[in-house]
C-alpha positions in Angstrom: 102.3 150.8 126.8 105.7 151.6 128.0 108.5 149.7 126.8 112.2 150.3 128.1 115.2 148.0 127.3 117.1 148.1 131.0 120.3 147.1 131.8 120.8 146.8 135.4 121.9 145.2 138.7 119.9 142.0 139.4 117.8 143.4 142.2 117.1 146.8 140.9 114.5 146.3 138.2 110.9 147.2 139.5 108.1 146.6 135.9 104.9 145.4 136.0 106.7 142.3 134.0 110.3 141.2 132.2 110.7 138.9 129.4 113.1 136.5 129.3 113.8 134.5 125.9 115.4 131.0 126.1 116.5 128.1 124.3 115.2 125.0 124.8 116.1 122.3 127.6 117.6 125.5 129.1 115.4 125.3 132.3 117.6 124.2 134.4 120.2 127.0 134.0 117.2 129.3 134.1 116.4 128.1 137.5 119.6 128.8 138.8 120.2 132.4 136.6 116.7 133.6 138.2 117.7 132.4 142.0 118.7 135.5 143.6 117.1 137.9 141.3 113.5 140.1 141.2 112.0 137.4 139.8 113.0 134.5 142.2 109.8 133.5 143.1 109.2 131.8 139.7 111.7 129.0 140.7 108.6 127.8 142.5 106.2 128.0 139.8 104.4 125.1 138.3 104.7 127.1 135.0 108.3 126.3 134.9 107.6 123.2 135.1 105.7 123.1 131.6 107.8 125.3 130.1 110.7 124.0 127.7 111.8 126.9 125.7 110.8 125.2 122.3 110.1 127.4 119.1 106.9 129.6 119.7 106.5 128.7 122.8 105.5 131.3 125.5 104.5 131.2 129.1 103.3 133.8 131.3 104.3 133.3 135.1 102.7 135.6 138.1 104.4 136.2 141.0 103.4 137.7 144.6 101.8 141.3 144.3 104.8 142.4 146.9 107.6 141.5 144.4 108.7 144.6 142.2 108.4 142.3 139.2 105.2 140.6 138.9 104.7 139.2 135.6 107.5 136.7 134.1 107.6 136.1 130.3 109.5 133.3 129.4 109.3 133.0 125.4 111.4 129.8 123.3 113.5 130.4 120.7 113.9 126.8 119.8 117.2 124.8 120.0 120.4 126.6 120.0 122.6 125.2 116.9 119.3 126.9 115.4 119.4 130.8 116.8 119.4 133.2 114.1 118.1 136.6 114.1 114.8 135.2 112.7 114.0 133.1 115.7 114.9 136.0 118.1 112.3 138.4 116.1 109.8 135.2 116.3 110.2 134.9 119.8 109.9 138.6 120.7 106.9 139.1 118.8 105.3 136.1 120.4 106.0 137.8 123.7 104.8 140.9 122.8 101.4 140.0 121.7 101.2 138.2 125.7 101.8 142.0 126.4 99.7 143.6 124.7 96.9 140.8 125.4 97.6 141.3 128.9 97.7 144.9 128.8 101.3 145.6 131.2 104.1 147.6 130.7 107.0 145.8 130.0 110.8 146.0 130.8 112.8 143.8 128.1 
């Protein structure tokens, strides 16, 4: 498993899948930070749908084979008068084990 913290311009990620971590009620923000990006396509999904960014939660989206991202992580960090560090390692760990159960190479 290759895993590479990337900074860079919105369109020029290509991974096998990113993970995004949220707070919750955030979705409609993340909608619009996703429009425009590698990872559009999930502003469609019915997974975004179900997904509220509460604590421990963590969905997996799949996109088109074509895109150069096609596996979205989103994982919750719970609500936001509530971030710590804790809840960040909670969340990161809860997306990792999606990793490693689905077996990609992620770009955080």
């Amino acid at each position: 498993m290759d895993i590479r913290f990337q900074s860079a311009n919105k369109g020029a990620i290509r991974s096998e899948c990113i993970i995004f971590l949220t707070f919750e009620d955030a979705q409609p923000a993340l909608r619009k930070r996703l429009e425009g990006t590698v990872v559009d396509w999930v502003c469609e999904s019915e997974s975004l749908n179900d997904y509220g960014g509460k604590k421990g939660e963590v969905v997996v989206c799949y996109g088109p084979s074509s895109s150069s991202v096609t596996r979205l992580i989103l994982a919750g960090m719970g609500a936001r008068e509530d971030a710590c560090l804790c809840r960040f390692r909670e969340a990161m760990a809860a997306a990792m084990r999606k990793v490693v159960e689905g077996r990609v190479d992620p770009v955080l």
